[in-house]
N, C-alpha and C positions, 0 to 999 in steps of 0.2 A: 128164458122167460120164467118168472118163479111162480109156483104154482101152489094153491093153499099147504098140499102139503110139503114143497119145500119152501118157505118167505124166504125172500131177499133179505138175509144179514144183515143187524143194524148198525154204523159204524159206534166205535166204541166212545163215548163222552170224555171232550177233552180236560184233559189236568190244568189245572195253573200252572206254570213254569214259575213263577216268583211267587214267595210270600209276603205277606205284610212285612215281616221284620226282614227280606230281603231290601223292598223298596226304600225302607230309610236308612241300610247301608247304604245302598247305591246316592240315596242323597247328600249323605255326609261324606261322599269321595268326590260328587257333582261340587258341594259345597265349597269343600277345599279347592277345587281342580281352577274353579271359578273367580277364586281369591289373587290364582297364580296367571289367570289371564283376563286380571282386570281390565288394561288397557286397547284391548286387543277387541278387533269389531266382531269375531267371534263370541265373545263373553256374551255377547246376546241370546245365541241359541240356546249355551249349558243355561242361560239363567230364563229361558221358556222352559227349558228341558224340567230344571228342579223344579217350578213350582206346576209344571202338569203331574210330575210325580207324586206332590203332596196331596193332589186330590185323589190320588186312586190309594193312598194309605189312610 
């Protein structure tokens, strides 16, 4: 139990794992990838996928 004089450690603040200029790599590889499965009923999701990504860059 932590006591004034020792506190309970605070955990450490998380990092971003991607940067801005990661996110629009990855959408210009979504982009292409998207091109190559136009026909396909999957092209649905990469093309939610790219444009949730443009909102968070």
């Amino acid at each position: 139990m932590p006591t004034i004089e020792d506190p309970k450690p605070q955990p450490e603040r998380s990092r971003a794992v991607f940067s801005n200029e990661d996110f629009e790599l990855i959408r210009v590889a979504i982009r292409h990838y998207m091109q190559e499965l136009r026909d396909r009923p999957e092209s649905i999701k990469y093309s939610n996928l790219y444009h949730r990504l443009g909102r968070l860059g």
